[in-house]
C-alpha positions as CSV (number, residue, x, y, z in Angstrom):
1,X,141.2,145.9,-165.1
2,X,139.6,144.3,-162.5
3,X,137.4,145.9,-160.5
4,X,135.4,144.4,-156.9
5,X,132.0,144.3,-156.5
6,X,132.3,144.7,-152.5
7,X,134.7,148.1,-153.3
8,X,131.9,150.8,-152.3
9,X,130.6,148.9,-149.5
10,X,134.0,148.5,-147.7
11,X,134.6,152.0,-148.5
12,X,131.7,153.1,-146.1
13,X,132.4,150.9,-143.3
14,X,135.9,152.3,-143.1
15,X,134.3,155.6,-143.0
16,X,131.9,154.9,-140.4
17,X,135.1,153.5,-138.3
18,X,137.5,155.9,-138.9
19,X,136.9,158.2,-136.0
20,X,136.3,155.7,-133.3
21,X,140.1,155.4,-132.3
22,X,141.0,159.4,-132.9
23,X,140.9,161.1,-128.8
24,X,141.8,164.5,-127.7
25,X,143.7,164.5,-124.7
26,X,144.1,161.4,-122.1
27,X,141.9,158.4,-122.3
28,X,139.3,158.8,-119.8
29,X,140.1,155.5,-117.5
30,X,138.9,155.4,-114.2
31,X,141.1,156.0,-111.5
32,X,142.0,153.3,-108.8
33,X,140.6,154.8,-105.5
34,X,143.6,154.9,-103.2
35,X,142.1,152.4,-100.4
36,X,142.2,149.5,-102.6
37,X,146.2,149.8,-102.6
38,X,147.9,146.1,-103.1
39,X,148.8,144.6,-99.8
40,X,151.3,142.1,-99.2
41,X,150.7,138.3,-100.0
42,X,146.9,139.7,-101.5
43,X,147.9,138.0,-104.9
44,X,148.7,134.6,-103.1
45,X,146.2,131.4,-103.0
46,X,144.6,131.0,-99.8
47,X,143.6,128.0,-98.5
48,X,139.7,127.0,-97.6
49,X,139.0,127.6,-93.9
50,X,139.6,124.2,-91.8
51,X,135.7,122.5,-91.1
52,X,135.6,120.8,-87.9
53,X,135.3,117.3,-87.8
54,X,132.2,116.6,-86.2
55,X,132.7,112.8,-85.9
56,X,135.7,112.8,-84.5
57,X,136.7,110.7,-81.9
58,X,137.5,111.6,-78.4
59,X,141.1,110.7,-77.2
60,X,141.0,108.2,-74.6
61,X,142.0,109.2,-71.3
62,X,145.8,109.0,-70.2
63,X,146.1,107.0,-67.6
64,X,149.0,109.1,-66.1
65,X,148.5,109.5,-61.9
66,X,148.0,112.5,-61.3
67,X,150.0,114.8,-58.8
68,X,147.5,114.9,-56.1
69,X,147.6,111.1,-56.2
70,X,149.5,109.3,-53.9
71,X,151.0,105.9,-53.4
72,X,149.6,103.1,-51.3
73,X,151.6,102.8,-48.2
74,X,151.9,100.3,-45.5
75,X,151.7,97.1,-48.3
76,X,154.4,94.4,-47.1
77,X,155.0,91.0,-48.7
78,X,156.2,87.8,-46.6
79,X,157.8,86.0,-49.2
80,X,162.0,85.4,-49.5
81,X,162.9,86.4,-52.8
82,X,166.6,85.1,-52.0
83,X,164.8,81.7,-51.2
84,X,162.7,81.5,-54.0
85,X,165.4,82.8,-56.6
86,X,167.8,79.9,-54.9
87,X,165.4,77.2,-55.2
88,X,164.1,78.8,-58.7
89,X,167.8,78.5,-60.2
90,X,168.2,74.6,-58.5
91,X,165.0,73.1,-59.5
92,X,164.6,74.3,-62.7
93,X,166.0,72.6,-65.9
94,X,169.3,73.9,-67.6
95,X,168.3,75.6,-71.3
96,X,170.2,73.3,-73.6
97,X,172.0,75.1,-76.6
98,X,170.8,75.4,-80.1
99,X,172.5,73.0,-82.2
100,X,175.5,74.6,-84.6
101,X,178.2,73.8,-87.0
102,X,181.1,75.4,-88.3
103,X,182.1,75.3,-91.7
104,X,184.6,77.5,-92.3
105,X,187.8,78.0,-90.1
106,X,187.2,81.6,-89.5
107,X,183.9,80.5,-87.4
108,X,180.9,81.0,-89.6
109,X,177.8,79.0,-87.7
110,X,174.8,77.8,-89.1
111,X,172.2,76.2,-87.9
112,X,172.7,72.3,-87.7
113,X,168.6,71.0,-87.8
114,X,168.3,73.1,-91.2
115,X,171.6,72.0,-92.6
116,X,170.4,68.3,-94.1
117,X,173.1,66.6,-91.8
118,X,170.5,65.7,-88.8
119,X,168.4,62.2,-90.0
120,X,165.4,63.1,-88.7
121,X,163.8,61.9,-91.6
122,X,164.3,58.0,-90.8
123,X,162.4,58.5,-87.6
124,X,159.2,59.1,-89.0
125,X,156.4,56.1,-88.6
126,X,156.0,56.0,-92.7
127,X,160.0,55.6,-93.5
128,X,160.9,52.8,-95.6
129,X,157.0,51.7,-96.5
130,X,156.1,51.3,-100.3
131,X,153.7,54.4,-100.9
132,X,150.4,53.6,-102.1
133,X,150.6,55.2,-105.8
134,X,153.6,52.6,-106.5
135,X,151.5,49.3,-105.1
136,X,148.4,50.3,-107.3
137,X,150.4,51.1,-109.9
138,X,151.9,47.4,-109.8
139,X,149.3,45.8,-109.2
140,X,147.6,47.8,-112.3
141,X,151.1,46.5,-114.7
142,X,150.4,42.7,-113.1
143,X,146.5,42.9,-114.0
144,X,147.3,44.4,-117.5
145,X,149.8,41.6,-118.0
146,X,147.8,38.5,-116.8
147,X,145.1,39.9,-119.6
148,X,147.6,40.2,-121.8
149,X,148.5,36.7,-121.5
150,X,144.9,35.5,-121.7
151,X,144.1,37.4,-125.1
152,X,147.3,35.6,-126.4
153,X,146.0,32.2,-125.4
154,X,142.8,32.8,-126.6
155,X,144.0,34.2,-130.0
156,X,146.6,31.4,-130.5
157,X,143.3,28.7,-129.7
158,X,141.0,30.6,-132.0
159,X,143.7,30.4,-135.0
160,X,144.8,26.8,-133.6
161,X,148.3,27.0,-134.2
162,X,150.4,24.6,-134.8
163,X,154.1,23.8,-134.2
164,X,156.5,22.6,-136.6
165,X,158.2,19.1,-135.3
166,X,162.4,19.8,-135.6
167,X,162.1,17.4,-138.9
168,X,159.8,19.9,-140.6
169,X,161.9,22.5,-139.1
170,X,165.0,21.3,-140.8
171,X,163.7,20.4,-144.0
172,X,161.8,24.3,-144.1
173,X,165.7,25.7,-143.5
174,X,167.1,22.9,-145.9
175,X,164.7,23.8,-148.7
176,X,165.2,27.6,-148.2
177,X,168.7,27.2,-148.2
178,X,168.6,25.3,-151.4
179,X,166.1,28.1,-153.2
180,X,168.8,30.7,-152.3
181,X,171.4,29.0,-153.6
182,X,169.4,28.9,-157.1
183,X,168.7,32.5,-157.0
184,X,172.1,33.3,-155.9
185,X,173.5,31.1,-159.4
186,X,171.2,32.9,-161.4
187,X,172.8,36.0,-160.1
188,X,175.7,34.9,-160.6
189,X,174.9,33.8,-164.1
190,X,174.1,37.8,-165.3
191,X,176.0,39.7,-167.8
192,X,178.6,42.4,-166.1
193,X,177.5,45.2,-168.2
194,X,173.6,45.7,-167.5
195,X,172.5,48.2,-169.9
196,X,169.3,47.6,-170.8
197,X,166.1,48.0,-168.3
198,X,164.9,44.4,-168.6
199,X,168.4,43.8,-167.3
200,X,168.4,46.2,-164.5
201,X,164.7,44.8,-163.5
202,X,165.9,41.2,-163.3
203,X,168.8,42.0,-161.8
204,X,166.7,44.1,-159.2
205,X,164.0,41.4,-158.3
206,X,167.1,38.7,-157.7
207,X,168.4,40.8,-154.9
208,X,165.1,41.5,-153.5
209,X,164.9,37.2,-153.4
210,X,167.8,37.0,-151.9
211,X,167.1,39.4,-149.1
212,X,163.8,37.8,-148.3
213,X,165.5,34.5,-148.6
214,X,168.1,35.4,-146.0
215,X,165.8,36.8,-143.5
216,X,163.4,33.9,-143.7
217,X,166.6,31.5,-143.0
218,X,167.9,34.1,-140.3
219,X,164.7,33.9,-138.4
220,X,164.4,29.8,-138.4
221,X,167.6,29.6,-137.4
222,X,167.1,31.8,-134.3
223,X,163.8,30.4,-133.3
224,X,163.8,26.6,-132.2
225,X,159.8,26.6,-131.8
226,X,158.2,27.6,-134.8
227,X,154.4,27.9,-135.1
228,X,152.2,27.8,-138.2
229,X,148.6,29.0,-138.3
230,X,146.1,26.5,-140.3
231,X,144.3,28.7,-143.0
């Protein structure tokens, strides 16, 4: 079986230790002296001993009289404090009352200058005046506008457009109203069953005419003044 190398070393270290916990008698302790008994509140923290503050300020002196002090005698005043009270009360002005209202039949008050109902508002020197931001913001949509107008002008002069007389007008809508009667017969003319793509194509670019044609006719009619530019 096996067998440890460390086996005889161990063996002597136990040996050496063996008799190091074997005592004859009492362990020999040393004995507490009986002056150094445990008082009362020994075990408890105890606080650092208070430093005095050296910067500490002085308390200012009261200003208390003191009992050997005495009073100044012999002081007398001429005036009529009846009088002046009287004529105090007469010429002085009455304090008016703070402005309330009552909302509520039990008697709640509030405070009437707070409450929105006072138009103090229309008093001031500004009320009714256009502020400035509104002004320069008209004036701004005014100057935008009159350059507006001038790039038109100048565009429609550059292209030199001209405008249709009501004879060219009604001979434009007369001859658009004839195409669209063609392609509307054409339509008219196709098979019911379309089955074929060719079919479906044709049938396709006829209503797209038609459309165009409508919309070209819808707009002359709505428009008295027509202009044409001269490519």
């Amino acid at each position: 079986r096996y067998v440890s190398t460390f086996r005889p070393s161990i063996k002597r270290e136990i040996e050496k230790s063996k008799a190091q916990w074997k005592t004859m008698g009492p362990a020999k302790v040393e004995v507490p002296s009986p002056k150094n008994f445990l008082q009362k509140h020994s075990k408890e923290p105890k606080l650092p001993e208070r430093k005095k503050e050296r910067d500490s300020k002085k308390m200012p002196a009261l200003t208390v009289p003191q009992r050997t002090d005495h009073p100044l005698m012999g002081i007398q005043s001429k005036k009529n404090f009846i009088n002046a009270n009287a004529v105090a009360a007469i010429m002085g002005l009455a304090k008016k009352p703070q402005p309330i209202y009552v909302d509520r039949r039990q008697g709640d008050k509030h405070l009437l200058e707070t409450s929105g109902l006072v138009p103090k508002y229309i008093k001031k020197k500004d009320y009714g005046v256009v502020p400035k931001y509104v002004t320069q913001r008209n004036e701004e949509i005014k100057r935008a506008q009159k350059e507006h107008e001038a790039y038109a002008l100048e565009s429609l002069r550059k292209r030199a457009m001209k405008r249709l007389s009501d004879e060219e007008r009604d001979s434009l809508l007369q001859g658009l109203k004839k195409n669209w009667e063609e392609v509307h017969h054409e339509f008219q003319c196709l098979s019911v069953d379309i089955d074929t793509i060719p079919k479906k194509m044709h049938k396709e670019k006829l209503e797209s005419q038609m459309k165009q044609l409508e919309h070209d006719i819808d707009v002359i009619e709505k428009h008295k003044v027509i202009y044409i530019a001269n490519d």
